[in-house]
N, C-alpha and C positions, 0 to 999 in steps of 0.2 A: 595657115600660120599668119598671113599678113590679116585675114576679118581676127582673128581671136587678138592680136596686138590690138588692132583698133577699135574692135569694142572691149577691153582694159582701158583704152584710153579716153574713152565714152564713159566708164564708170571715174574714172579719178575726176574728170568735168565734171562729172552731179556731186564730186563731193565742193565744188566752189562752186555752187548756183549761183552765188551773190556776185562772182564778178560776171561783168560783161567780157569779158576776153576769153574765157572761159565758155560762155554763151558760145560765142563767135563760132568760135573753134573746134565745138561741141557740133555746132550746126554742120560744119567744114566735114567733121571728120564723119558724119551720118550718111553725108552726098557721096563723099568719097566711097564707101562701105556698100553703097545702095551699084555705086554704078561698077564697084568692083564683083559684088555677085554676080549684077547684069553681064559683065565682060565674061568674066568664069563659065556662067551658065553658058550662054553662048559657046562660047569654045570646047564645052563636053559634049555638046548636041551631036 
């Protein structure tokens, strides 16, 4: 539930490419996503 909300939130940021906040927070929410698999994965092993 929590990667599918935040890649929704990954798609509404490409529809503002033009802003940088947007950028930001785009980039924010990618690390977030990456290190929450990393954590998940981890913890089903």
């Amino acid at each position: 539930v929590v990667t599918k909300s935040l890649r929704e939130s990954i798609k509404v940021c490409d529809s503002f490419e033009k802003d940088e906040d947007a950028k930001e927070l785009k980039r924010c929410i990618q690390t977030v996503l990456a290190l929450y698999e990393q954590v998940t994965a981890n913890h089903y092993k």
